[in-house]
N, CA, C and O atoms as CSV, one atom per row, in Angstrom:
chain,resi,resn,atom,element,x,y,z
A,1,UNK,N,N,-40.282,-6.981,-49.919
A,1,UNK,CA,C,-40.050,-7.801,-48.746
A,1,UNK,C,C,-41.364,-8.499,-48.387
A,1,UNK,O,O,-42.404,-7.841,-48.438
A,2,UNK,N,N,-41.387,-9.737,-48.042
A,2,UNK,CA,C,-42.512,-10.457,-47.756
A,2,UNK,C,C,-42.871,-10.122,-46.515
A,2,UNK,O,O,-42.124,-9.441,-45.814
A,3,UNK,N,N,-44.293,-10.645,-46.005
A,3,UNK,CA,C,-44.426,-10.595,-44.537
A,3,UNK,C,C,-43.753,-11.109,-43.515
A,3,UNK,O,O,-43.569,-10.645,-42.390
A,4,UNK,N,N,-43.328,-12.306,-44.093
A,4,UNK,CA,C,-42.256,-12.859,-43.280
A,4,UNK,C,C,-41.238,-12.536,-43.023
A,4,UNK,O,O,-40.588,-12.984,-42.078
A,5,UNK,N,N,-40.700,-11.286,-44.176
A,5,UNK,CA,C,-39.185,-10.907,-43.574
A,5,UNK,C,C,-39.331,-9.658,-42.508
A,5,UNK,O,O,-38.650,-9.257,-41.564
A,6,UNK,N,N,-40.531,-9.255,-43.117
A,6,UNK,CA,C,-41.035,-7.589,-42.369
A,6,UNK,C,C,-41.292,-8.205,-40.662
A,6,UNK,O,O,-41.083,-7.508,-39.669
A,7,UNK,N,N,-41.821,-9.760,-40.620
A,7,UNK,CA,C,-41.628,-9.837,-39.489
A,7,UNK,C,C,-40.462,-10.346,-38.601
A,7,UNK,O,O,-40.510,-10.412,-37.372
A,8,UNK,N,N,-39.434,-10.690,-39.359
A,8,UNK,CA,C,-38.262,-10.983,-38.634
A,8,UNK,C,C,-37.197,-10.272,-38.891
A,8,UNK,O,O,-36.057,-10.696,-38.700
A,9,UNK,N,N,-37.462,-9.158,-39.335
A,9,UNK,CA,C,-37.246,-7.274,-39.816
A,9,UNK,C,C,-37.553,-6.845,-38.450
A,9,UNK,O,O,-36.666,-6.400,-37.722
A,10,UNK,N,N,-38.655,-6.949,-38.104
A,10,UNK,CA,C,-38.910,-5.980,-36.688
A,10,UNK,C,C,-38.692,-6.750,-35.424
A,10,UNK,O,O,-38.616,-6.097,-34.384
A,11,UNK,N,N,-38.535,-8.583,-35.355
A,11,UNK,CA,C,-37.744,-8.898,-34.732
A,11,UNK,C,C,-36.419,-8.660,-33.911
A,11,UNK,O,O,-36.138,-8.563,-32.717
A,12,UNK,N,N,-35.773,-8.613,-35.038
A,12,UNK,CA,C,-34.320,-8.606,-35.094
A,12,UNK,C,C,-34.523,-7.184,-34.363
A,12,UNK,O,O,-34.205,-7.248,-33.176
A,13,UNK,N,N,-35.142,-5.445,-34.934
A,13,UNK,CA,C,-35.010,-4.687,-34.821
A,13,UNK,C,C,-35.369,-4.399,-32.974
A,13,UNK,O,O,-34.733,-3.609,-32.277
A,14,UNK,N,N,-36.776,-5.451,-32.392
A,14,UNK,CA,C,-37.212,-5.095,-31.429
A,14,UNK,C,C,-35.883,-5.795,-30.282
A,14,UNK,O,O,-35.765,-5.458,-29.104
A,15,UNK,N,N,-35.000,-6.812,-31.004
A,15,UNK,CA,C,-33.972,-7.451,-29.973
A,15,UNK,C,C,-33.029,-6.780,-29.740
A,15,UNK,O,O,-32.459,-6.670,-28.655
A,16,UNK,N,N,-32.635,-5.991,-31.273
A,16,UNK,CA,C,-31.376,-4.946,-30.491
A,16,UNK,C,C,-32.020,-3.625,-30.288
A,16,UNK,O,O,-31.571,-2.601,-30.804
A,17,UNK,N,N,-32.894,-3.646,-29.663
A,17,UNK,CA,C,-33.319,-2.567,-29.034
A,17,UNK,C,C,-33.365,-3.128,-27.731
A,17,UNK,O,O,-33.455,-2.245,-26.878
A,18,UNK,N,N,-33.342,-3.986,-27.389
A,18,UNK,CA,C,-33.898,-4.230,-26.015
A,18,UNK,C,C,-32.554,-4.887,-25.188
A,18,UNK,O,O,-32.361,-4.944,-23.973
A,19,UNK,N,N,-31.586,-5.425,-26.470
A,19,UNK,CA,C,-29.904,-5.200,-25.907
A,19,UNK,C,C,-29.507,-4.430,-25.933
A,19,UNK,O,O,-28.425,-4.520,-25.353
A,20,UNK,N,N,-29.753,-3.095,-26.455
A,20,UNK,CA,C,-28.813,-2.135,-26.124
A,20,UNK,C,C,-29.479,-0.965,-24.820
A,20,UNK,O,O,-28.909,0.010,-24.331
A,21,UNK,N,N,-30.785,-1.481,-24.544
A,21,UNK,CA,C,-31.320,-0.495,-23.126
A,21,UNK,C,C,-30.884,-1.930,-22.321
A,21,UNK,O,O,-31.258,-1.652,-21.182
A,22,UNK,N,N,-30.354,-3.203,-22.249
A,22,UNK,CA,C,-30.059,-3.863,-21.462
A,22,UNK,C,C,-28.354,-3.171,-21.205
A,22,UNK,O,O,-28.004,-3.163,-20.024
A,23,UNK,N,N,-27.612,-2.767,-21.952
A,23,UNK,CA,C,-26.134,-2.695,-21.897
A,23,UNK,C,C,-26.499,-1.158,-21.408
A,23,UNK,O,O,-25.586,-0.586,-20.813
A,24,UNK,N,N,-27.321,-0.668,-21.530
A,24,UNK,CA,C,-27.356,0.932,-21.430
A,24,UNK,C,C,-27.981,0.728,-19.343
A,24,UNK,O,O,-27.588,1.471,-18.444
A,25,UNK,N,N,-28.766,-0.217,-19.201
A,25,UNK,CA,C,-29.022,0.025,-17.619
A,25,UNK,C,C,-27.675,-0.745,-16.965
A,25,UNK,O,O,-27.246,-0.299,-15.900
A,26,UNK,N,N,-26.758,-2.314,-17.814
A,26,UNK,CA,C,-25.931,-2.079,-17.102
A,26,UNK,C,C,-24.654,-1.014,-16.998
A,26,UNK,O,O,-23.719,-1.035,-16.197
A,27,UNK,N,N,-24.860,-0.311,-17.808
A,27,UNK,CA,C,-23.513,1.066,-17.642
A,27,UNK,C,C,-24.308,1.876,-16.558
A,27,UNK,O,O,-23.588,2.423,-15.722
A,28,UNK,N,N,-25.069,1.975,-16.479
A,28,UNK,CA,C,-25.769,2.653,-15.315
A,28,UNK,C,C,-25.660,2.465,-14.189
A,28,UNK,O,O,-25.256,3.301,-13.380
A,29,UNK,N,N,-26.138,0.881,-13.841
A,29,UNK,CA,C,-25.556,0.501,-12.685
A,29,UNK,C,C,-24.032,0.759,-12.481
A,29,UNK,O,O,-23.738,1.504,-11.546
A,30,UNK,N,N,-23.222,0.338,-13.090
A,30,UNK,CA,C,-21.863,0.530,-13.120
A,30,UNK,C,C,-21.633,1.799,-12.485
A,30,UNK,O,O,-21.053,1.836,-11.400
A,31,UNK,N,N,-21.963,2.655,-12.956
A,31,UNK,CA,C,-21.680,4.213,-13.105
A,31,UNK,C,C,-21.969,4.381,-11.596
A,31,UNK,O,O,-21.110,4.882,-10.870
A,32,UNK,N,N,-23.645,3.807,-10.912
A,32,UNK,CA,C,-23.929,3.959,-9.345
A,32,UNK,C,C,-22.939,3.422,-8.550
A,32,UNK,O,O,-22.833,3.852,-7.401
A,33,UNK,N,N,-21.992,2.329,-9.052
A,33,UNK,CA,C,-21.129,1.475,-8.217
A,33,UNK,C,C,-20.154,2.046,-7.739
A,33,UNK,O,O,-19.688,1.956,-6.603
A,34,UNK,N,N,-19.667,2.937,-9.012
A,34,UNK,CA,C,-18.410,3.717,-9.023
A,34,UNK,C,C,-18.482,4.719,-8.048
A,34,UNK,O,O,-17.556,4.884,-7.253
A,35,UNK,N,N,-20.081,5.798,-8.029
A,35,UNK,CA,C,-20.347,6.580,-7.520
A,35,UNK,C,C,-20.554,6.255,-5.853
A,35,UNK,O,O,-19.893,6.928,-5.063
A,36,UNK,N,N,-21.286,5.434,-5.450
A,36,UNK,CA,C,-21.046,4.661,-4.244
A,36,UNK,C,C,-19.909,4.321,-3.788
A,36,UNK,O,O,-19.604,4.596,-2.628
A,37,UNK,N,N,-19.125,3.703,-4.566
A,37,UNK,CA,C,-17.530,3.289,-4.121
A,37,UNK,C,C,-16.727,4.861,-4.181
A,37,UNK,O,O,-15.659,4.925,-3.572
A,38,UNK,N,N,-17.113,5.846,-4.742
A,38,UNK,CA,C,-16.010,6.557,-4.247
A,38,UNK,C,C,-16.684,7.713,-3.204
A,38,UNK,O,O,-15.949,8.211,-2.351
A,39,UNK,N,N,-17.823,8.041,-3.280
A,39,UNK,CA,C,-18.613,9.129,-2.585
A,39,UNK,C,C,-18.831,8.564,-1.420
A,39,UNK,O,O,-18.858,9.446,-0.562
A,40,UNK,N,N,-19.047,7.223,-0.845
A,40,UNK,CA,C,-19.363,6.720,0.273
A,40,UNK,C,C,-18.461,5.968,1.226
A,40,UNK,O,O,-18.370,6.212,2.429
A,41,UNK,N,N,-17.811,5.038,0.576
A,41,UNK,CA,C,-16.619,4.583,1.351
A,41,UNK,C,C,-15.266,5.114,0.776
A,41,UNK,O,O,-14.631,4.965,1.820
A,42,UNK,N,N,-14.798,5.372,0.333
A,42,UNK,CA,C,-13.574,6.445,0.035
A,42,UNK,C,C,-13.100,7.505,0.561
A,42,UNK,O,O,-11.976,7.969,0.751
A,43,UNK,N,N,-14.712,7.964,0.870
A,43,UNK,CA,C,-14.425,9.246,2.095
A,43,UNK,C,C,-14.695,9.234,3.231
A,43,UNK,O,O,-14.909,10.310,3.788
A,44,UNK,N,N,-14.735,8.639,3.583
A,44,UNK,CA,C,-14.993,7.687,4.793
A,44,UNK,C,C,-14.233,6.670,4.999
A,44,UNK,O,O,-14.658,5.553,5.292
A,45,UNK,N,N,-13.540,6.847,4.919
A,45,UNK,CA,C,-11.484,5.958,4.428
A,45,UNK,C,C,-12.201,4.725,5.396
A,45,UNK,O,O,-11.939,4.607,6.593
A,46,UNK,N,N,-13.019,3.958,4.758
A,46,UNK,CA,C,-13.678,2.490,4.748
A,46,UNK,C,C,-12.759,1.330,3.653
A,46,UNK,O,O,-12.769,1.296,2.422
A,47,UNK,N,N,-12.018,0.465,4.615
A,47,UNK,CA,C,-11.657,0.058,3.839
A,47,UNK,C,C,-11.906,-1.652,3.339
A,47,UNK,O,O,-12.258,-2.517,4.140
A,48,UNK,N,N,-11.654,-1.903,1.926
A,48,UNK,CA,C,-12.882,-2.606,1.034
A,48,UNK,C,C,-12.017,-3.974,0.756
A,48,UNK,O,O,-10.831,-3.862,0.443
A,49,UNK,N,N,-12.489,-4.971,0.848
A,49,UNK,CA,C,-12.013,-5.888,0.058
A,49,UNK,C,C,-12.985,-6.306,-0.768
A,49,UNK,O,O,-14.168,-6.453,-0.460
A,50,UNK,N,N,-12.307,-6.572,-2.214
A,50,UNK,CA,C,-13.575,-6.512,-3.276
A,50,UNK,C,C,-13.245,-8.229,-3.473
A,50,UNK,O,O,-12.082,-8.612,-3.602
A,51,UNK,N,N,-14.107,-8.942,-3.476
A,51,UNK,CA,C,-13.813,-10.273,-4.249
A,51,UNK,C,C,-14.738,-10.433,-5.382
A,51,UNK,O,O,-15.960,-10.324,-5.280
A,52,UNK,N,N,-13.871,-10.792,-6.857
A,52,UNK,CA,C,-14.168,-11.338,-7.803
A,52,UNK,C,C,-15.140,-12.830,-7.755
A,52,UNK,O,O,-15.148,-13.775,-6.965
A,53,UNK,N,N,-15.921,-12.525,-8.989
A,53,UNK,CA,C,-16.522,-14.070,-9.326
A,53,UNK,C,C,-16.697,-14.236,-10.841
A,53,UNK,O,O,-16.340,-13.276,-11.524
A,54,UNK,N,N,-17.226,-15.384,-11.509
A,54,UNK,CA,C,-17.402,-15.267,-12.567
A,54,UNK,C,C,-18.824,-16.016,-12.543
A,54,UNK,O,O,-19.339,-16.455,-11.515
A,55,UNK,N,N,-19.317,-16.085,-13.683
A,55,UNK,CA,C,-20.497,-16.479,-14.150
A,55,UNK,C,C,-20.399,-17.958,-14.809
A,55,UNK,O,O,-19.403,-18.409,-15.374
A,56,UNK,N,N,-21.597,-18.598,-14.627
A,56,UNK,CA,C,-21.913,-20.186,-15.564
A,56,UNK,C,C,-21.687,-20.132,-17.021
A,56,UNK,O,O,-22.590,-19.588,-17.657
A,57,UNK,N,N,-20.820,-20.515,-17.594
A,57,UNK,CA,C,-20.081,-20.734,-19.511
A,57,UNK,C,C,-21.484,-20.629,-20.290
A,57,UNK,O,O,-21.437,-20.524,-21.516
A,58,UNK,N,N,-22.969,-20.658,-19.518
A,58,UNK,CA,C,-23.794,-20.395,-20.485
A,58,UNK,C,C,-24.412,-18.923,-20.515
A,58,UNK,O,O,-25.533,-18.664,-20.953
A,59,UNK,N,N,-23.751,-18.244,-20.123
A,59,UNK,CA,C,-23.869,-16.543,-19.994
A,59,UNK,C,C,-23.169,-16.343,-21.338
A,59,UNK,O,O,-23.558,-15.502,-22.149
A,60,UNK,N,N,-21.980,-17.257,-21.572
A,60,UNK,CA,C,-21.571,-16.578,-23.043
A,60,UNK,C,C,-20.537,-16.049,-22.686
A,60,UNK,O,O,-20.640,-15.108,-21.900
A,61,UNK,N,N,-18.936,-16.554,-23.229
A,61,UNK,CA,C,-18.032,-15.608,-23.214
A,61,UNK,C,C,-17.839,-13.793,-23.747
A,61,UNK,O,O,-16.762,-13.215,-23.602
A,62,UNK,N,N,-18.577,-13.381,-24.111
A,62,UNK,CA,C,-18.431,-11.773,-24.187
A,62,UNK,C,C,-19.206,-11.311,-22.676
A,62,UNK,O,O,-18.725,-10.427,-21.967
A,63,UNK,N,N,-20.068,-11.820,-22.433
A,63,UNK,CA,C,-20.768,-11.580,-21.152
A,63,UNK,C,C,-20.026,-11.837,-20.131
A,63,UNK,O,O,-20.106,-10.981,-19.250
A,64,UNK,N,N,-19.207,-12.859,-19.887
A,64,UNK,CA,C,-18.793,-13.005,-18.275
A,64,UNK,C,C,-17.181,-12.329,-18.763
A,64,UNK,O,O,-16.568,-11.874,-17.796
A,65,UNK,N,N,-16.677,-12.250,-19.686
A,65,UNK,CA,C,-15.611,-10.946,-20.051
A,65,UNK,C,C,-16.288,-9.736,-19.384
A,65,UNK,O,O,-16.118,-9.429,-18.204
A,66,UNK,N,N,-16.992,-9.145,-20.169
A,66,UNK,CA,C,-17.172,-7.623,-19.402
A,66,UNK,C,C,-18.169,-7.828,-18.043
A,66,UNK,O,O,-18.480,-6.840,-17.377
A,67,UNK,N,N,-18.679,-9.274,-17.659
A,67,UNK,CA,C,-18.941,-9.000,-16.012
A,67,UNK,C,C,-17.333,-9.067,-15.234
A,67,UNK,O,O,-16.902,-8.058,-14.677
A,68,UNK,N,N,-16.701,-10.074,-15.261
A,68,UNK,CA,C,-15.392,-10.519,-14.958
A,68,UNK,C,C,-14.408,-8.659,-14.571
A,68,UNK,O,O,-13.781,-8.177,-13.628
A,69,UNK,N,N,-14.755,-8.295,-15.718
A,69,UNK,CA,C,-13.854,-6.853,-16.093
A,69,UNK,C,C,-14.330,-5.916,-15.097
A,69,UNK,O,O,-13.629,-4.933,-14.855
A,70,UNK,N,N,-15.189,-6.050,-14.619
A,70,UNK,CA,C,-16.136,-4.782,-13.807
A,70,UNK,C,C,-15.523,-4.732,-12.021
A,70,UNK,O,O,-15.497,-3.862,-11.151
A,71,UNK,N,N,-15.045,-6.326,-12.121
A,71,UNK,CA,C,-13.891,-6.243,-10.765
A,71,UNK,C,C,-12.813,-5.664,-10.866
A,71,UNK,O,O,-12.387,-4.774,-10.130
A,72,UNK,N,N,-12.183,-6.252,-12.010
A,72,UNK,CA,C,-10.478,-5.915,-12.399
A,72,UNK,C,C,-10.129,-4.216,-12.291
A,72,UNK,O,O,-9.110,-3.606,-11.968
A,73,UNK,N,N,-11.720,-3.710,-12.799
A,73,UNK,CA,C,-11.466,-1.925,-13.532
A,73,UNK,C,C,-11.673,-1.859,-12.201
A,73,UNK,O,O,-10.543,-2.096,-11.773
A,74,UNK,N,N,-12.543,-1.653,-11.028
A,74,UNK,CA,C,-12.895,-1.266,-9.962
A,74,UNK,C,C,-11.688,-1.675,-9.040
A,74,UNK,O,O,-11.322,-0.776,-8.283
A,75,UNK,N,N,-11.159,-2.591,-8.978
A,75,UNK,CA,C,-9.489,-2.664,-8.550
A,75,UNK,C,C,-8.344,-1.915,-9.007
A,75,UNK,O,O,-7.432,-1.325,-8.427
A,76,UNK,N,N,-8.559,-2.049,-9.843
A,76,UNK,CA,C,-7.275,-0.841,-10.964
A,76,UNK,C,C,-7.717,0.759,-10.322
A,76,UNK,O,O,-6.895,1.507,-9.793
A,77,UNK,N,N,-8.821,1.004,-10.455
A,77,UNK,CA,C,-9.442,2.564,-9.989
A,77,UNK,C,C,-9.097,2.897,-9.048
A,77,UNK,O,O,-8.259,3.799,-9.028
A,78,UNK,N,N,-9.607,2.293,-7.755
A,78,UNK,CA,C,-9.789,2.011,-6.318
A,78,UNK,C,C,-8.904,1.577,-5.132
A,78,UNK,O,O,-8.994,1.959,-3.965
A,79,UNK,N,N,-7.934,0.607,-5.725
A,79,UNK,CA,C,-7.208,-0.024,-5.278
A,79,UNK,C,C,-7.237,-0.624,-3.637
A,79,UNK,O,O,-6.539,-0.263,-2.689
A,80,UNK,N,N,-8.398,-1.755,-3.692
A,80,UNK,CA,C,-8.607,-2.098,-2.406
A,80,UNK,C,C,-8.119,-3.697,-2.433
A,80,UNK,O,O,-7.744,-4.383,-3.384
A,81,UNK,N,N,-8.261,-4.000,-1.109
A,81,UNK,CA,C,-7.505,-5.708,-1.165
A,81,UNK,C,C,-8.376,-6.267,-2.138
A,81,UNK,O,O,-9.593,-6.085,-2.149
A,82,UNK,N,N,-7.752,-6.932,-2.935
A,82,UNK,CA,C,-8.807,-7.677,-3.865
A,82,UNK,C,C,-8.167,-9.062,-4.199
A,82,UNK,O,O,-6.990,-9.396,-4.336
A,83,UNK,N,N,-9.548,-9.878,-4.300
A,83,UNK,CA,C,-9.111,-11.187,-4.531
A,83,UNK,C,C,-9.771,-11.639,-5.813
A,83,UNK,O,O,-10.948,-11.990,-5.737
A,84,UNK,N,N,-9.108,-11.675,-7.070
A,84,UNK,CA,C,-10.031,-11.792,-8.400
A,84,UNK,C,C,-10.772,-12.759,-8.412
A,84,UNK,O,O,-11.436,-12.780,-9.448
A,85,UNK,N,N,-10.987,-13.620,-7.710
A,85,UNK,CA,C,-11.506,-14.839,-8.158
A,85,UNK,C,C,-11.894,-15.691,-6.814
A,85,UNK,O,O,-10.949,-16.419,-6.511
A,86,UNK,N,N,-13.217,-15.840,-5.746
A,86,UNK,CA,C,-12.798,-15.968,-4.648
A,86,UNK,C,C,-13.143,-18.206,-5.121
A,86,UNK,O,O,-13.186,-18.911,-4.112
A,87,UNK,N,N,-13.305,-18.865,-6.340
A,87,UNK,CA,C,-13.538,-19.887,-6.254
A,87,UNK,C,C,-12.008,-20.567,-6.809
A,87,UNK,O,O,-11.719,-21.750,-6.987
A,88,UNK,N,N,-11.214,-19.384,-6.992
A,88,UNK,CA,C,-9.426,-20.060,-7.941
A,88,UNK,C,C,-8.900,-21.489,-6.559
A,88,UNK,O,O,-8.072,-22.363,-6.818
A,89,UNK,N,N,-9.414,-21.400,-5.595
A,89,UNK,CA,C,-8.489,-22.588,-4.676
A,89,UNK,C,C,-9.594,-23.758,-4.689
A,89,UNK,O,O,-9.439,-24.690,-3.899
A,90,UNK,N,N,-10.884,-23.746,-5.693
A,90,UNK,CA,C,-11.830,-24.876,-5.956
A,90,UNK,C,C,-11.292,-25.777,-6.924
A,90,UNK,O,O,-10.615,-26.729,-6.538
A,91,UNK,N,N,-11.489,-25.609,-8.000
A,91,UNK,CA,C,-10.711,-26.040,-9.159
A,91,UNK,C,C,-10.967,-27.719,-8.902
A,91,UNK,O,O,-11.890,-28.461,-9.237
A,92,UNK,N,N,-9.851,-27.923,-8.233
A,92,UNK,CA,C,-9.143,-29.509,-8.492
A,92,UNK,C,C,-9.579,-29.909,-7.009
A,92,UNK,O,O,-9.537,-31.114,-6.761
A,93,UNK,N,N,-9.857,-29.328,-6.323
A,93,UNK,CA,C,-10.258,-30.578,-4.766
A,93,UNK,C,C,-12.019,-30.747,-5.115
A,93,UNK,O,O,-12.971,-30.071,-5.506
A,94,UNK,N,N,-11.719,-31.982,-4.721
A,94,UNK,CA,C,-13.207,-33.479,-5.079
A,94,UNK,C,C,-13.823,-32.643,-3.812
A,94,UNK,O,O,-13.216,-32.170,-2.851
A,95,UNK,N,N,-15.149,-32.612,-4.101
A,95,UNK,CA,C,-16.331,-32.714,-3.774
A,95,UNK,C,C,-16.153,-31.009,-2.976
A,95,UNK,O,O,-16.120,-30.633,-1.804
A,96,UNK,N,N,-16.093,-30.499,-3.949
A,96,UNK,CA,C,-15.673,-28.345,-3.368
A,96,UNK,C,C,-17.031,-28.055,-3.886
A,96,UNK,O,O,-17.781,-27.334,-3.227
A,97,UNK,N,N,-17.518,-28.720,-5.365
A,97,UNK,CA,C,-18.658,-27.864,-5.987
A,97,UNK,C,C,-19.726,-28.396,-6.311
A,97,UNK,O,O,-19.549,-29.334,-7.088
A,98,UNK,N,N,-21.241,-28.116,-5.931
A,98,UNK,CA,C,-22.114,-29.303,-5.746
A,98,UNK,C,C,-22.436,-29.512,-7.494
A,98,UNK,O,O,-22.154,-28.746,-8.416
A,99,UNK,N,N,-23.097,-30.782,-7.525
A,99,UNK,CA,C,-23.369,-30.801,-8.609
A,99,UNK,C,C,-23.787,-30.286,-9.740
A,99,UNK,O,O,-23.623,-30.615,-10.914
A,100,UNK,N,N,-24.568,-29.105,-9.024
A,100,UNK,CA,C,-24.862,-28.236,-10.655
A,100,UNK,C,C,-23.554,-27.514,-11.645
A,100,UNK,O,O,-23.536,-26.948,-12.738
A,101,UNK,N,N,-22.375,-27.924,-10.483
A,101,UNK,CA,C,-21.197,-27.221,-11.341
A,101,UNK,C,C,-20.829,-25.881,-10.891
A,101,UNK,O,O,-19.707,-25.462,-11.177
A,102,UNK,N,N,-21.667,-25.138,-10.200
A,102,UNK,CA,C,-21.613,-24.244,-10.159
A,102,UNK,C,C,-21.291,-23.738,-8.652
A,102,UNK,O,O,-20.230,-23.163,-8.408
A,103,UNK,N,N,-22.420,-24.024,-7.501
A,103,UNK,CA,C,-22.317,-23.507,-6.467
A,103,UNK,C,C,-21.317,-24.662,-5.167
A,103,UNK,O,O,-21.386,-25.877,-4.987
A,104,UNK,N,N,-20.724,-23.917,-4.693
A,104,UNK,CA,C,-19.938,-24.795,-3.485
A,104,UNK,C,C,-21.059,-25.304,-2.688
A,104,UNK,O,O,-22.214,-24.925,-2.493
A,105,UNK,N,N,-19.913,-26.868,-2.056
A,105,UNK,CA,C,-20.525,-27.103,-1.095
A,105,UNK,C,C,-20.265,-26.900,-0.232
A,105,UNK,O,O,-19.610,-25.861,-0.301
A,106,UNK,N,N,-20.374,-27.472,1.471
A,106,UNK,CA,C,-19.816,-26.722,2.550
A,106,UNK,C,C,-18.641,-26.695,2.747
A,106,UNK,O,O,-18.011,-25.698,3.097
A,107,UNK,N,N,-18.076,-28.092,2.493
A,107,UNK,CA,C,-16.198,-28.039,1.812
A,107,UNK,C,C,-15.494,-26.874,1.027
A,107,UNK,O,O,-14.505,-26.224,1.367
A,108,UNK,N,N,-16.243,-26.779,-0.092
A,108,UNK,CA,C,-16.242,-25.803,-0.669
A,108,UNK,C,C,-16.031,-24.112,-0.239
A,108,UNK,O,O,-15.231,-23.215,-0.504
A,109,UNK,N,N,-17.383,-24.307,0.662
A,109,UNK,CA,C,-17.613,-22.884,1.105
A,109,UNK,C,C,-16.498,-22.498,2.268
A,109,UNK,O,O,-16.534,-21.404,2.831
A,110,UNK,N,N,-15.524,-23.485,2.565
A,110,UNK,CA,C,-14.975,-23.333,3.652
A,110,UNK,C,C,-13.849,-22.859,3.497
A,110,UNK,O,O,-13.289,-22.066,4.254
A,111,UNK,N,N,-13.276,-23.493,2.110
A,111,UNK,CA,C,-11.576,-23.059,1.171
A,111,UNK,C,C,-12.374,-21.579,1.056
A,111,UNK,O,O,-11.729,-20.565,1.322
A,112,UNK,N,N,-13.371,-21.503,0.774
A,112,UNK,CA,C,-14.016,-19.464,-0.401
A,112,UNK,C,C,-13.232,-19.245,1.190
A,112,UNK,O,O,-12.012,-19.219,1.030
A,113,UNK,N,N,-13.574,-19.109,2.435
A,113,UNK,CA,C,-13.657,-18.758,3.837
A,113,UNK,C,C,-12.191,-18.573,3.991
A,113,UNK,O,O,-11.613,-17.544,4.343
A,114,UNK,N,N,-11.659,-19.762,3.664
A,114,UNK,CA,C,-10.308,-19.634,4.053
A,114,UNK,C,C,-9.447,-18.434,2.862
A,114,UNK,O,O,-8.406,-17.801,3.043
A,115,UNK,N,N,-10.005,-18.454,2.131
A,115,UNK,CA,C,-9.272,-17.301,0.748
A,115,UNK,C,C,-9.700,-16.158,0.790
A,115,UNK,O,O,-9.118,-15.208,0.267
A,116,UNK,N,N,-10.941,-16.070,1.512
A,116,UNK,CA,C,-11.382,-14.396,2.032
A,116,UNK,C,C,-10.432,-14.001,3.668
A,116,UNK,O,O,-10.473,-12.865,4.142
A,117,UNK,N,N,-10.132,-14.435,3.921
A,117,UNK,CA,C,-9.945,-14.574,5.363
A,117,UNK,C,C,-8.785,-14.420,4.901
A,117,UNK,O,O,-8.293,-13.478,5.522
A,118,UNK,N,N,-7.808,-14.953,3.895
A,118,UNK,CA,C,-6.324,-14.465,4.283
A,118,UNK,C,C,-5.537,-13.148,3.714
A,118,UNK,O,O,-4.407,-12.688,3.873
A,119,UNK,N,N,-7.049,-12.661,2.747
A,119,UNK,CA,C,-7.041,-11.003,2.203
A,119,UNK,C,C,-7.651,-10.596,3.051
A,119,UNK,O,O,-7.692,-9.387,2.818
A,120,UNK,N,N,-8.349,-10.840,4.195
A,120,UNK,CA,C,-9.243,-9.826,5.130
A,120,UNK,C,C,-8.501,-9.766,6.334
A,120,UNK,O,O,-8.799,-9.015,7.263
A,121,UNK,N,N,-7.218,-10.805,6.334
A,121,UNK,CA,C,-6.630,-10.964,8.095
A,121,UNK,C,C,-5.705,-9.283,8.321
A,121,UNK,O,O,-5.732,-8.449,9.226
A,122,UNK,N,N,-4.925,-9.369,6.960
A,122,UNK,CA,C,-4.341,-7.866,7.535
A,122,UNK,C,C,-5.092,-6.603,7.828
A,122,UNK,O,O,-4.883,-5.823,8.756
A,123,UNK,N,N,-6.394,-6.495,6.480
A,123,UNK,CA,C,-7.133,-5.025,7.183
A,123,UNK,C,C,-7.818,-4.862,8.768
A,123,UNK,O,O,-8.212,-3.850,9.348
A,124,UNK,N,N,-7.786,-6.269,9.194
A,124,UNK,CA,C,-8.304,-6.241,10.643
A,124,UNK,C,C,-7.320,-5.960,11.774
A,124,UNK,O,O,-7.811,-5.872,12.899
A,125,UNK,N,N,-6.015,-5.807,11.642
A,125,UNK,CA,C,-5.024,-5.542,12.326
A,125,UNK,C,C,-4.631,-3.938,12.717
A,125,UNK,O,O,-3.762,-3.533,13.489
A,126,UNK,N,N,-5.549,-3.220,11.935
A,126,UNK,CA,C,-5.502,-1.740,12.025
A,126,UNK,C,C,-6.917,-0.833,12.968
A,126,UNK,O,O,-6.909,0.394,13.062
């Protein structure tokens, strides 16, 4: 093996090392979320509305899959009001998302308001 491969030999070797203590602290976190969500508000019959989001298309579809998933499982587990997706009523109305594509504007932020608000109106009735 040349020097050149020995060095993109220990490349390669130092990257999936440093993705898999990246996937290894986020199962960790995960694991605190779970532990928080059920040791702290669960017993303490606190009750949760979880809203979903997703990530910018340059995270990489396997990435915003298992971020995306980390709502769905924590809904499935838990079962609190949940709204998968709090930007699904952005979509198609002009001028909801500022230009970077990504973040609302105050129009915007006002439909998120109105779509949190109509999963949050019943737990406030109790």
């Amino acid at each position: 093996m040349t020097e050149q491969e020995q060095r993109l030999a220990r490349a390669r070797d130092e990257i999936a090392s440093r993705v898999a203590s990246f996937k290894a602290t986020q199962e960790k976190f995960k694991r605190e979320r779970e532990e928080y969500f059920v040791t702290t508000l669960e017993k303490a019959h606190i009750k949760v509305l979880l809203a979903g989001i997703t990530l910018p298309p340059d995270y990489g579809p396997d990435y915003i899959h298992s971020f995306e998933a980390v709502f769905r499982e924590m809904a499935e587990k838990h079962h609190p009001i949940f709204v998968p997706m709090i930007y699904k009523d952005l979509a198609h109305v002009p001028d909801a998302i500022q230009s970077d594509g990504i973040h609302p504007t105050a129009k915007g932020s006002e439909i998120i308001a109105d779509t949190l608000y109509a999963a949050l109106k019943p737990m406030l009735r109790k």
